[in-house]
N, C-alpha and C positions, 0 to 999 in steps of 0.2 A: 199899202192897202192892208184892211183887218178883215177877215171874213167873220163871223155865228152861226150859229146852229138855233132855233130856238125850238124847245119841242114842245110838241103840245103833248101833255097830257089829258088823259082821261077823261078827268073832272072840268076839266075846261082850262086847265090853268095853262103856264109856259112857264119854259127855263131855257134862258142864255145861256150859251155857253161857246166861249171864244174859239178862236181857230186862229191862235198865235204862232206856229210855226210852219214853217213851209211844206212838211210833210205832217198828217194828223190820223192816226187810226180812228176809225169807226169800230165799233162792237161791245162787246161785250166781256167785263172782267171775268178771269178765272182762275182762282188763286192756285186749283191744281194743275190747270196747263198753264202759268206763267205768263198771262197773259191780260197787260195791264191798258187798254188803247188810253190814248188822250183823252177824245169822247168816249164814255160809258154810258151807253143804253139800256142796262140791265136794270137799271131803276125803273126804268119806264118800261120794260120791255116782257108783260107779265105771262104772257105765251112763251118765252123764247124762240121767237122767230127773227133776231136779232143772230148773226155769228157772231163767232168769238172773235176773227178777224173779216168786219163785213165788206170795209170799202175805205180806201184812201181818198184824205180832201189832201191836194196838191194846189199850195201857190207857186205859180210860174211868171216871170215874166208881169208883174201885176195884175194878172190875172186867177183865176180858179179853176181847177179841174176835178173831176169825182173819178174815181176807176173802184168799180164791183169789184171784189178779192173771191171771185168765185163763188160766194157765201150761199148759204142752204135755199132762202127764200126770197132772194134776192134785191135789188134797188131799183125803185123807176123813179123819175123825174118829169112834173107836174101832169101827171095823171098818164104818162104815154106806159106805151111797155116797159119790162126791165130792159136796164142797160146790159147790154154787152161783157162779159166778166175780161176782164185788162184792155180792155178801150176806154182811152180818156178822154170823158165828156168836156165840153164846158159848162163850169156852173155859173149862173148871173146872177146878181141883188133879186131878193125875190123867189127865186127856183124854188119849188115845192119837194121832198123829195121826200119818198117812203125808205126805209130800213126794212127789210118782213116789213111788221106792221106798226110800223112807229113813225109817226109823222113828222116832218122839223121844216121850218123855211129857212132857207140861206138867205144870208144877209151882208151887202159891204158895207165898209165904211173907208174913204181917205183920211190917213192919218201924215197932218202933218209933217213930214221933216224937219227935227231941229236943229 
């Protein structure tokens, strides 16, 4: 199974962006604290209310989990309150999920076995 991210920006538009390994940081790059997540939302993220380490998407099991890393302004998932910071959610096809203030729907896919 393949998770995405897709964000929405601003202007209307979206960007995919895969969620290929089992463990994926969320946040934000910072080249002085060394800190490069898989997703970077710093593009999109023109408040920074993104952290630099916001929240782990965890594949398990064939499944998906989200865990909040603490972060400043933290994550909720499709419109409820923030999550829990080190309580791992499950995420489903679909899940809506805010960063701070940056939007994204998760999304699976089954991939084959070759």
């Amino acid at each position: 199974i393949r998770g995405c991210v897709t964000i929405h920006v601003e202007d209307g538009g979206e960007v995919e962006l895969p969620v290929d390994s089992d463990v994926v940081l969320v946040g934000r790059a910072s080249l002085s604290d060394g800190v490069y997540p898989e997703i970077d939302l710093a593009p999109f993220d023109h408040g920074n209310y993104v952290s630099r380490r916001h929240a782990f998407i965890v594949r398990r099991h064939g499944c998906f989990i989200i865990e909040d890393l603490e972060s400043t302004n933290g994550t909720s998932l499709n419109g409820a309150q923030r999550l829990v910071p080190h309580a791992p959610t499950p995420l489903r096809h679909g899940d809506k999920i805010m960063f701070g203030e940056t939007k994204v729907t998760f999304s699976t896919e089954t991939v084959p076995l070759d």
